[in-house]
N, C-alpha and C positions, 0 to 999 in steps of 0.2 A: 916385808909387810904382807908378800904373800902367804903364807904361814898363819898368819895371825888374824887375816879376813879368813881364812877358810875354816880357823879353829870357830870364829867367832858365826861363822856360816853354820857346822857343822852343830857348835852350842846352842842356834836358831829352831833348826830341824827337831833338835832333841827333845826342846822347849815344847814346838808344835806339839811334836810326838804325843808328850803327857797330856795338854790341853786336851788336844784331840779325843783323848782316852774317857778326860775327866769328865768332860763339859756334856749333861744331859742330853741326849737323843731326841727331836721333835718326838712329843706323845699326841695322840688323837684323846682330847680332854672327855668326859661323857659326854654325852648331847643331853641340854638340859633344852624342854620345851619352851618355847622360848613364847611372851605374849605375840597373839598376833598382830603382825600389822597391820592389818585392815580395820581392828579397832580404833587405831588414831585417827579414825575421821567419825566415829560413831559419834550421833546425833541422839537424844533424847528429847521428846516433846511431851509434854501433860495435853490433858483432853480437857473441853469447856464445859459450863450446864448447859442443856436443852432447854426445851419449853414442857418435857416430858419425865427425862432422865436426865440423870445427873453423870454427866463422863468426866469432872474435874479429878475423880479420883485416879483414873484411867492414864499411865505412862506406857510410852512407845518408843521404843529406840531401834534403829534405823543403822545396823552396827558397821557399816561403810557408805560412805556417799563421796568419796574421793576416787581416782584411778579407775573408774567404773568401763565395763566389759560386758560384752554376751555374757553370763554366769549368775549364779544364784546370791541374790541378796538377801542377809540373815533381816528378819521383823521379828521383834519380840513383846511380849509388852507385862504388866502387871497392874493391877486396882479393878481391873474388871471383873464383869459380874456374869456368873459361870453361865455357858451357853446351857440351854435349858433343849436337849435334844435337834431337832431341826427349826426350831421357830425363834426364841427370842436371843437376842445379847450375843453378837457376833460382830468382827472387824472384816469390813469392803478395803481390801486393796488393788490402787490400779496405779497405772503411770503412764504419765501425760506428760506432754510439752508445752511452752509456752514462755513467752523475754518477757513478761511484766516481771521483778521482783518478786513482788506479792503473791506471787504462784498462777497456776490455768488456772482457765475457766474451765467449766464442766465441760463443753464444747470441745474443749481441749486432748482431753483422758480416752484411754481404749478400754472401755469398757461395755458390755451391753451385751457380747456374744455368749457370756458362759452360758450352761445348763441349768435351766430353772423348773418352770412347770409347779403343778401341787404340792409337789414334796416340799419345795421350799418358801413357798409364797408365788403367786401370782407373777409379780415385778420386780423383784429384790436386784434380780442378775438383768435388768431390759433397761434401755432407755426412754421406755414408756411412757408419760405422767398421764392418768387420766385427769381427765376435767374435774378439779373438785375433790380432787384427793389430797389435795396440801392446802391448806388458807393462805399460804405465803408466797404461792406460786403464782408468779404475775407474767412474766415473758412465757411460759408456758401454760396457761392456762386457758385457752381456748382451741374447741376443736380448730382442724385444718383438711384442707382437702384430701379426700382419701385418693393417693395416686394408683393405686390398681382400681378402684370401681371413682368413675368419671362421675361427678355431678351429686355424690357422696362424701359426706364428711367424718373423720376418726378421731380418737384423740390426738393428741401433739406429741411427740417425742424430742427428745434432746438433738440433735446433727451432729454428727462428729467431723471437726473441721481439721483438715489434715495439716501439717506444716507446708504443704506447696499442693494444690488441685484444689476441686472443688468439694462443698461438704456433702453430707451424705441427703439422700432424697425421699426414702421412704426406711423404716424400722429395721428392715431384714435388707439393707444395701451392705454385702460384702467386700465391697470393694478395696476396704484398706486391710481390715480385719474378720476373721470368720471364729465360728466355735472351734474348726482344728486348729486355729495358729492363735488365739488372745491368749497374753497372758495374766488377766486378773483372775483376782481371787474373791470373790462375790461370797463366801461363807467360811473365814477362819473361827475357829472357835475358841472361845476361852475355859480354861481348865477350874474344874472345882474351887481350886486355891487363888483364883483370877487372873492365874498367868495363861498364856499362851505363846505360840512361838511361829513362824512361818517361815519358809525358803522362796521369796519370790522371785520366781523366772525374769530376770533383765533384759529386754530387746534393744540392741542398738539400731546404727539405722539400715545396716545388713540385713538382719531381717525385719524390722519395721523400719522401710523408711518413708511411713505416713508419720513417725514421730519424729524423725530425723536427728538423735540422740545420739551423739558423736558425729556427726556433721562436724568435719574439721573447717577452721577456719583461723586465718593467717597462712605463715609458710616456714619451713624450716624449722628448726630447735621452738620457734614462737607458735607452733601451731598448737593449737585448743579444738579441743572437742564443745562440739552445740550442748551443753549441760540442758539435763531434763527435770521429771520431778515426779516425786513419790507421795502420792495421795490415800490418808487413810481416812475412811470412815467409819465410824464407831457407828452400830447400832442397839437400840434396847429392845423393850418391848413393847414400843407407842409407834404406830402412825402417823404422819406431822398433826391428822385433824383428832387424835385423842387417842383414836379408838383401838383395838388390838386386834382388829382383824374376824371375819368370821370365821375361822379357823383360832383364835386365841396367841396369833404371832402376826406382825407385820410383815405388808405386802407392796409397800412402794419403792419405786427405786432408790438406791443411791444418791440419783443425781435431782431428788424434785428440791427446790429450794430449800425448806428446814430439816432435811439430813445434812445436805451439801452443806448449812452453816455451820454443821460442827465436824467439819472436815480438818484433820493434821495433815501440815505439807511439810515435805523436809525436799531441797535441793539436793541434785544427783550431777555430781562431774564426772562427764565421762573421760577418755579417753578417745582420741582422735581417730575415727576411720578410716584408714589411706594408708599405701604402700608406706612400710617402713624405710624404704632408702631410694632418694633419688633416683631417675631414671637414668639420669647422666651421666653415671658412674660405671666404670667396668666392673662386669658383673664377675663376679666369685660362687658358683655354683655348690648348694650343697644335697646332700640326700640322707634319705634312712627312716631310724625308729621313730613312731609316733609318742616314743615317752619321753622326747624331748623338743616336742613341736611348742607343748608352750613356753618352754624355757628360751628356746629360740625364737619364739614371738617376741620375747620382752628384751632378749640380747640385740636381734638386728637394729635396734633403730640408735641403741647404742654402738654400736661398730661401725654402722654407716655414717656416723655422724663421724668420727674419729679418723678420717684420712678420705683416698680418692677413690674406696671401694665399695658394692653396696653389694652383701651378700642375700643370695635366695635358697631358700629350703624346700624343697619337696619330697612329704612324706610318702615312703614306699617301704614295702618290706626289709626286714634286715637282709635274708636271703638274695633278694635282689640287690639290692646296695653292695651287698660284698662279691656279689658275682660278677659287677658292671666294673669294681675296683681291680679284678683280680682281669676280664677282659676288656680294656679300655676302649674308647673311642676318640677321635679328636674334641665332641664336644660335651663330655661327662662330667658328672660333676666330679672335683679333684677329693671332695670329704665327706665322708660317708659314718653314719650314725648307727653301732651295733649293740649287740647285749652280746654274743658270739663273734670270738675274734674273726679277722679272715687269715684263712690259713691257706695254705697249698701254693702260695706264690714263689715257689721255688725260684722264676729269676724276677723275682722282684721283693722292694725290702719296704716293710710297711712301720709304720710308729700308732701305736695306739696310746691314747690318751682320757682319761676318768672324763666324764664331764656332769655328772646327771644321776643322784638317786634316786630311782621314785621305787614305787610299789604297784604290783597287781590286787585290786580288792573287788571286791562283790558291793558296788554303790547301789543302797537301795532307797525309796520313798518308797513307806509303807506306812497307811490311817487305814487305825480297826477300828472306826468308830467311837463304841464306851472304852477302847484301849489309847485313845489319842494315836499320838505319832510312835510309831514305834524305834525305838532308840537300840535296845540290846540283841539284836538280832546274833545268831551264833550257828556258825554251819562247820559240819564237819564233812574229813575229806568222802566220804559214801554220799551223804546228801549234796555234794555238791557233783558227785558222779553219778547219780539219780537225774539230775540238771542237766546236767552237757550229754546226756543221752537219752533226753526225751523219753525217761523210764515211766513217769508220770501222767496217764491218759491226759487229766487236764491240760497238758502239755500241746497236746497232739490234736486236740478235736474238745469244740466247748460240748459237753455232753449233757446229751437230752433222750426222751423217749425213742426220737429217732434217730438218735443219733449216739448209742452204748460205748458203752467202751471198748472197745476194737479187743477181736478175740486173743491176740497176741501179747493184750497188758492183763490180760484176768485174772485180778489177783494183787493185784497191785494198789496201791495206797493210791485216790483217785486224785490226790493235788499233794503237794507238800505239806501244803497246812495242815491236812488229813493223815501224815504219816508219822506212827509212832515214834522215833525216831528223833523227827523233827519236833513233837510235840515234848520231848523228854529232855531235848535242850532248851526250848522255849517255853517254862509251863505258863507262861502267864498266859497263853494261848488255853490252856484248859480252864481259866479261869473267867475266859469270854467266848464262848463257846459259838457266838453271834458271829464273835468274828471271823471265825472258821469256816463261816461260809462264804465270804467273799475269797475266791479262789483269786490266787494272783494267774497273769500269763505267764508263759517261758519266758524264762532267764534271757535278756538280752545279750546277743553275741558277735564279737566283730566279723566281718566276713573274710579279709584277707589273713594270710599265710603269715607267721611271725614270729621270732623269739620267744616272744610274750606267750602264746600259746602252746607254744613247748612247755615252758614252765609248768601252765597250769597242767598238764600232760604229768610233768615230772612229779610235781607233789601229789597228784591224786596216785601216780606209782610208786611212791618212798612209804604211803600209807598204805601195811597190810590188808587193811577192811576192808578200803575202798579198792584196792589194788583185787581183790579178791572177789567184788563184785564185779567189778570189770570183765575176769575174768567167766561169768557164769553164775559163781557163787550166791545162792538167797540173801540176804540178811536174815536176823532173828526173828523177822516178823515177817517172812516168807515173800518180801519182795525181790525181784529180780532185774535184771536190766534188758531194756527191750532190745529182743534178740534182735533187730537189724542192727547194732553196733558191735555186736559180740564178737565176731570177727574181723572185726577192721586193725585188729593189732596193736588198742588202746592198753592195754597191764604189760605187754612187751615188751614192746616199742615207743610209747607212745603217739604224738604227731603235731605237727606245725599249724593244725586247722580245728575248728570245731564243724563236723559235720554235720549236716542233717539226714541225716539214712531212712530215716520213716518216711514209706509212701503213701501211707494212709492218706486215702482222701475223703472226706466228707462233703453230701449233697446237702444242696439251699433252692429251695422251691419258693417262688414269686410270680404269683398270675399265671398257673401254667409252665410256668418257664423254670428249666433247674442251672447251676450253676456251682461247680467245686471249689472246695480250698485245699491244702494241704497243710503239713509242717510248716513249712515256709511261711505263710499267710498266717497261721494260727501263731507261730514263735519264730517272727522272720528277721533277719540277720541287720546288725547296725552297719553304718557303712565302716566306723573306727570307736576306738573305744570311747573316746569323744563322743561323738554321736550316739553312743548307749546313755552315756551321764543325761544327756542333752532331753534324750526321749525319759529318762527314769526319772526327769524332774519332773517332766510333765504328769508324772503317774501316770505312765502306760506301757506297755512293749510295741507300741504304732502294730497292732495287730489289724488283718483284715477281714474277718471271717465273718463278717454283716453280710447282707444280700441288698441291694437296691436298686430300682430302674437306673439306665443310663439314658438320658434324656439323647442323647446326642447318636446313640445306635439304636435306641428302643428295643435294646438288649438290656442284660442284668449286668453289675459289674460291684466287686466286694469291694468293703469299706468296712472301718473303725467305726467304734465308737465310745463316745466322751465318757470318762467315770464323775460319778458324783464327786462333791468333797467332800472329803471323812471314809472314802468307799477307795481311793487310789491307791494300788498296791502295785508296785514294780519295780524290778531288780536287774543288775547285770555286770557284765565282767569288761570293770574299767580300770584306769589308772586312779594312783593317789591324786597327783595333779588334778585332774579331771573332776575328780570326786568332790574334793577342794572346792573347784572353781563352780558347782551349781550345787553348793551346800549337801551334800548326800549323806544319808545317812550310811555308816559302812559295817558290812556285820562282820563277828573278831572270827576266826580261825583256829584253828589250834596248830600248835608249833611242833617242832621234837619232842618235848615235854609232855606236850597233851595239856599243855595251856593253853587258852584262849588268847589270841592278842592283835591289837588294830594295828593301822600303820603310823605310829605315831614317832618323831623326830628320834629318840632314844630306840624305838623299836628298832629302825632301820639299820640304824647306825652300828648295833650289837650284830644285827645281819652282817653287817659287810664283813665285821672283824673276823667273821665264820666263814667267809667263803670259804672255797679250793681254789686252787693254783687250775688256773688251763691249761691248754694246749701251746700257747702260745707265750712265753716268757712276758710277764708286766701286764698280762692281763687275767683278772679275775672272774670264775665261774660261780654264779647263781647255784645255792643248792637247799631246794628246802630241808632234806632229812637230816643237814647239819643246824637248820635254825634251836638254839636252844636259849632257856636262861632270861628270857622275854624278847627273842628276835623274833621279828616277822619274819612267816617263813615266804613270803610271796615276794620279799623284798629285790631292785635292783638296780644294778651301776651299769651306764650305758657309756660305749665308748666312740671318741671319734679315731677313724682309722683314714690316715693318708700314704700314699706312696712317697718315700722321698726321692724318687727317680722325676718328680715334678720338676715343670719351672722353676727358675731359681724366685720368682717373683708370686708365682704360686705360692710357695711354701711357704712364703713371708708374712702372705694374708693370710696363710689359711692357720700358720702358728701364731698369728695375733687373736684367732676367735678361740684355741686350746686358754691362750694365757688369759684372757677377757673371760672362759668358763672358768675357769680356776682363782681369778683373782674378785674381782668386781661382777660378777656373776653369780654369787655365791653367796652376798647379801640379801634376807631374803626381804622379799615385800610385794605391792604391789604398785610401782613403779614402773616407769619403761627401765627395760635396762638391770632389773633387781631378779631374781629367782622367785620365781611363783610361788605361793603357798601350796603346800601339799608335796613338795621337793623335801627333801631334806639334806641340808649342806654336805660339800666336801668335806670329810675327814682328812687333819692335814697330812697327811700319809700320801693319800689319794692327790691329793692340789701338789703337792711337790712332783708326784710321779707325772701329771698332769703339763706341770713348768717344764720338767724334764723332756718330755718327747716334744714338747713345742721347740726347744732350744734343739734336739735329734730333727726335727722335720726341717726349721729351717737354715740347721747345715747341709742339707740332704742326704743323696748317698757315698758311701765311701769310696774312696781310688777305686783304678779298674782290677779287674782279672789280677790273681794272686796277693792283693792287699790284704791285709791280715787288722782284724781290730781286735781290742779290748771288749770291747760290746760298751753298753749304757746299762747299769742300776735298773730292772725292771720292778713290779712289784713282789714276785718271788724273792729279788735278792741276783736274780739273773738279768743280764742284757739282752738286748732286744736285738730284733733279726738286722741284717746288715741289705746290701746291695740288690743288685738285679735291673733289671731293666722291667720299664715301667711307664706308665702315662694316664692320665686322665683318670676316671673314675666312672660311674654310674652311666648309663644313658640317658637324654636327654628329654625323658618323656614328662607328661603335663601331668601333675598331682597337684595337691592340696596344698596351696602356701599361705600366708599368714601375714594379719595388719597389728597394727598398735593395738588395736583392740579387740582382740585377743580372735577375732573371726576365722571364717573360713571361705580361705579367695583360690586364685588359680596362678598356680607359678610352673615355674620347667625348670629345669637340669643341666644346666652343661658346665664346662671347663677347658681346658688343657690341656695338653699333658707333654709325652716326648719324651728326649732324654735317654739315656742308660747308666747304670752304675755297675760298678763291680760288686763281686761276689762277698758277701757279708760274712758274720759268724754269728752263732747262736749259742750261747754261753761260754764264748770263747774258744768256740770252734775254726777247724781253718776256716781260710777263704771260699764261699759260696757254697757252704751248709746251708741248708731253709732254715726257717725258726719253726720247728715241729714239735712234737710230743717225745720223739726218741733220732735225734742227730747222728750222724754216722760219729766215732770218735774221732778228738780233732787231734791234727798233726800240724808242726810247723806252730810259727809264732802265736800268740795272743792266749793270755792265762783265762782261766774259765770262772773268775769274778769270785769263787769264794776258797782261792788256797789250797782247792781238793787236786784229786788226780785231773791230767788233761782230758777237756772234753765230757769232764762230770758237770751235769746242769741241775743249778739248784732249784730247777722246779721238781724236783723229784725229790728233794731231802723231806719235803713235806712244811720246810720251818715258815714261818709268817716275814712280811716284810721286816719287823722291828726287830726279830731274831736275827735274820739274814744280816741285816745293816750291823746288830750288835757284834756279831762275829766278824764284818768285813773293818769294825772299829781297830778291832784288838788287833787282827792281823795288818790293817796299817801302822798300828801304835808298834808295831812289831820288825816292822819292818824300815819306817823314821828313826826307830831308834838306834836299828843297825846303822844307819845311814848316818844317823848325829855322831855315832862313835865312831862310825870309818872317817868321818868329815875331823873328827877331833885328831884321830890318831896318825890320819895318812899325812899331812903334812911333816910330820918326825919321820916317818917311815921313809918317804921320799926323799927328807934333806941326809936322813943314814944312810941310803943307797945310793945318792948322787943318781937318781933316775930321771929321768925326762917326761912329763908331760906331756898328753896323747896331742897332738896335733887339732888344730878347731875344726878341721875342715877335713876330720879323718873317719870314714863310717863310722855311726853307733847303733847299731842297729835296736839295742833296745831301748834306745830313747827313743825312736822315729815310734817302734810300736806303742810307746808311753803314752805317747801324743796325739795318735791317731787313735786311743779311746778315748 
């Protein structure tokens, strides 16, 4: 019978063999854009008649009011009736709270700090009502005591009544809200054709919590966010009492009784503010890129939910993350979040794992006025190396009679919008020449040290033009770049930072008194690229270069200030997520092509399939000068890197959050727990490599000193580094961590660690080769994964994973098949020999290596 199981064993193997052979390879399908989800909660409302205007015609839709977050909410509308310059026919948006059903009261709303004055009417942005300006104003219609002059009476104003303290006491009472932190929108205007469109700024109760909008309440999986509300006001061109103003445009508030009655409210569910995972839980420490903070904003509450652990993130540079992995401490965090593998860990054996595509873009808000909102904005790599080196005076100093343009830029195009260049990718700019004059400030830029920042380094180097201003070189319209960057070693090298090297400073005279600003002040750094999106909604670069008393020293002290609306022009270097989450507008790039192209799902997705192979077997390098064919070339995939010299209990959490990004992570939306918009999914290529090192981390590392592996399937086609001794991750210092909804709170670092393994292989190299660019050759057991000579690594053959895999197909199907026919034939062979059978329990030595990959 023996015989006859083994032929029938042997016919099994055969069988696979062909299967194997035949049965299509997982493909990564195209990425088709897919609807968003944040439209499944859009809301549409019609508008009513006035007693003036008729806004029946007037729809508004409101294109999310579900899963709601700090980030930008799309307002749109059509049947309106074109804003007629600064005066008539425009939509007041603001947001307020309040539990009646039926929506707040006016009392309710944050509104009343914008920027008003003549230009826009009298009261339009105040919570003013004079006496006698509305016939239908009855709770407001009577003066009331004036509280700065005693025994003096002024008109009435509205109170804004906070969700918890008391209301406000006199017109210009700051206390909840001011002009630098409201976010209404006191003048959207509508377009020729009656449409319009707005991005409005969302405050939770992080930072407003006078509206207290996301206030959680309940506990556990049942908790809810305090739902708010979004109030629009249609305006015409009537007064409530007829008339149009002595100016020929309306001058009353918002909130007097007959505008307030033709007010559209639409409900806003937030999402809950509060630590995403119980405190009670052992903590799992994590660290790294900020391009995947909101991705793991919306993962933690899902993982913590799912067993006895609740993981913390705090964002830090990749460079530091991988430094704190590769030099441990007892309390680091064990996982750490890169775009550049870590490499150098000679006795130690790391697993990296896909988790995250986003993109670097240029998010902008930019109203030219008679231009509307500007949508196609287009930059190439010189004009964006124009930008990161403050080559542009307007940059460097707002310029005035007394204040020229610094002898070092002469000669130069005095803002972007002014430079030929810029104007010949964007002509509708020559077509509104008006707008040309509103100069934007510097390009918003993050301040810390990062992957990300390399990159943008790397593409403006793969670009001869700009590569070539960098270096000195004019352009064709005799601009140059401001020699305090020239030698900082940007066209050579380029670097981990955007610098500000200009020390120009410029003087501000007040009563006698003078007072500087610099770079810094005039185009001064985000704190992360979040924080650029966050300022570029508000249309501005938070510059300080105002002058104004300081009441508190009766010294001078610089300050911002407010841009009109229709006049807000501002830009900067963020992520796609980010961009996404406060609706930004994003200008296109050009690729390897010399195409233009945004960050969009398919964009990205074509990028990855372009990378290069790294350093590091299974991990893939960013490279714009390969972006072609409509890849973005900014595009990029962030990896988590662990040690498997971990606790064995470590590595079980920490490959549950690999498999949770790769599986259910990966859907997107805006959910807890879903992938943010502006992400763009796993390729299943990626998600399997992904599965893969979760299942490598929590085996951990290999036997000790002289164990010999197989390796693991990287993304090259190569496996991944082996052993070493190892422990913990990051330090445990205090960054930036993150709630359900979506903010920005304070977490720390720590972990783990311990442990030793033996010495690994790197493409099938011996025991305790590193995982490097060029491995010593290997000797001794464990084949090098694709059939070649020992110790050849196929990150060097150049081929893609799908190639890799397709050859390692054949050469299995090659090798089962020997194995089906030795399986068929060795039993004949053995009953003609009258041979014996090796013994169970007699070395095999290369089964044990079989097994141990």
């Amino acid at each position: 019978m023996r015989p006859l199981s083994t032929r029938r064993a042997g016919l099994g193997a055969l069988l696979a063999a062909v299967l194997l052979a035949l049965v299509p390879l997982p493909r990564d399908t195209p990425a088709v854009a897919a609807t968003d989800p944040a439209e499944n909660s859009a809301v549409t409302k019609r508008g009513t008649k006035g007693p003036h205007d008729d806004f029946s015609a007037l729809e508004v839709t409101v294109h999310q009011t579900k899963n709601l977050r700090a980030q930008g909410l799309r307002v749109t509308w059509k049947g309106g009736r074109p804003t007629q310059g600064r005066n008539t026919d425009y939509l007041q948006i603001m947001q307020c709270w309040g539990d009646d059903p039926a929506g707040p009261k006016r009392e309710q709303c944050q509104f009343g700090a914008g920027l008003s004055g003549s230009e826009f009417g009298s009261f339009i942005g105040s919570r003013l009502i004079p006496v006698g300006s509305d016939p239908l104003e009855k709770r407001y219609g009577e003066q009331i005591p004036d509280p700065e002059y005693p025994g003096q009476k002024t008109d009435p104003f509205v109170p804004f009544t906070p969700v918890s303290g008391p209301a406000t006491t006199k017109l210009t009472d700051w206390t909840y809200f001011a002009p630098g932190d409201t976010n209404e929108e006191f003048f959207a205007t509508t377009q020729p054709d009656g449409t319009g469109e707005a991005a409005f700024n969302l405050q939770t109760t992080r930072e407003a919590p006078h509206l207290g909008c996301g206030d959680p309440a309940g506990a556990g999986t049942d908790a809810r966010g305090r739902s708010c509300w979004l109030v629009v006001v249609p305006r015409g061109s009537h007064d409530p009492d007829g008339g149009t103003g002595s100016t020929q445009r309306p001058v009353t508030s918002a909130l007097t009784t007959t505008n307030w009655d033709r007010r559209i409210v639409f409900p806003l569910d937030f999402l809950p503010v509060r630590e995403p995972c119980p405190t009670d839980k052992e903590e799992r420490r994590m660290t790294g890129s900020e391009l995947v903070t909101d991705a793991l904003t919306s993962w933690q509450s899902a993982l913590c939910a799912d067993g006895t652990t609740r993981f913390t993130f705090t964002q830090r540079g990749e460079d530091l993350a991988r430094g704190n992995l590769l030099n441990p401490t007892s309390t680091s965090p064990g996982l750490a979040f890169t775009v550049a593998p870590v490499e150098g860990g000679e006795k130690a054996g790391f697993v990296h794992a896909p988790v995250a595509v986003n993109a670097l873009t240029v998010g902008l808000f930019w109203e030219g006025d008679a231009m509307g909102l500007v949508r196609d904005l287009r930059l190439n790599p010189r004009i964006l190396a124009k930008l990161l080196t403050a080559s542009y005076p307007y940059d460097v100093r707002t310029l005035s009679n007394t204040a020229p343009v610094p002898d070092h830029l002469k000669g130069n195009a005095e803002s972007v919008v002014r430079d030929p260049e810029f104007l010949d990718l964007n002509p509708e700019f020559k077509r509104f020449p008006q707008a040309v004059m509103n100069y934007p400030g510097g390009i918003l830029l993050a301040a810390d040290r990062s992957d990300s920042t390399r990159i943008i380094w790397e593409y403006l180097r793969s670009d001869r033009d700009a590569r070539a201003f960098l270096e000195g070189k004019p352009d064709p319209w005799g601009m140059k770049i401001n020699p305090h960057f020239k030698d900082l070693g940007l066209a050579s090298s380029g670097a981990d930072e955007f610098m500000k090297a200009d020390p120009t400073e410029t003087e501000l005279t007040l009563d006698g008194k003078t007072i500087r600003y610099g770079l810094a002040d005039r185009s001064p750094y985000a704190n992360d690229m979040h924080d650029a999106a966050r300022w570029v909604r508000r249309g501005t670069n938070n510059a300080k270069d105002q002058v104004a008393l300081d009441s508190m020293t009766n010294g001078l002290k610089l300050v911002g200030t407010d841009v009109a609306p229709g006049r807000r022009r501002a830009y900067g270097i963020t992520d796609a997520a980010s961009a996404a989450r406060y609706q930004l507008q994003i200008a296109a790039l050009p690729n390897a092509d010399g195409v233009y192209v945004r960050p969009t799902t398919p964009a990205l997705l074509k990028a990855v399939g372009q990378f290069r192979d790294s350093a590091v077997p299974g991990v893939l390098a960013p490279d714009p000068s390969r972006a072609r064919n409509g890849a973005y070339p900014l595009t990029v995939v962030t990896y988590a890197a662990a040690s498997t010299a971990l606790p064995a209990d470590a590595r079980k959490d920490y490959a549950r959050v690999l498999r949770y990004a790769a599986g259910p992570g990966q859907k997107q939306g805006t959910a807890p727990g879903e992938l943010p918009l502006g992400y763009a999914p796993l390729p299943a290529r990626l998600k399997a490599l992904a599965e893969a090192a979760a299942g490598r981390l929590e085996r951990g590392a290999p036997g000790g000193p002289g164990t010999t592996t197989g390796g693991t399937t990287g993304a090259n086609g190569g496996p991944d580094s082996g052993g070493g001794q190892a422990a913990g991750g990051a330090t445990g210092s205090t960054g930036a961590g993150s709630d359900a909804s979506g903010g920005t709170g304070q977490g720390s670092g720590s972990g783990s660690g311990g442990g030793s393994a033996g010495g690994g292989t790197d493409a099938g190299a011996a025991s305790g080769s590193p995982s490097s660019a060029a491995p010593p050759p290997a000797s001794g057991g464990g084949g090098n994964g694709s059939g070649g000579a020992p110790g050849e690594k196929l990150a060097d053959t150049g081929s893609t994973p799908s190639q890799v895999l397709g050859v390692v197909r054949w050469v299995l199907l090659a090798v089962l098949v020997a194995g089906g026919l030795a399986g068929l034939a060795g039993p004949a062979v053995l009953a003609a020999a009258g041979r014996r059978r090796i013994p169970s329990d007699s070395p095999r030595t290369g089964i044990r290596n079989l097994k141990s990959g």
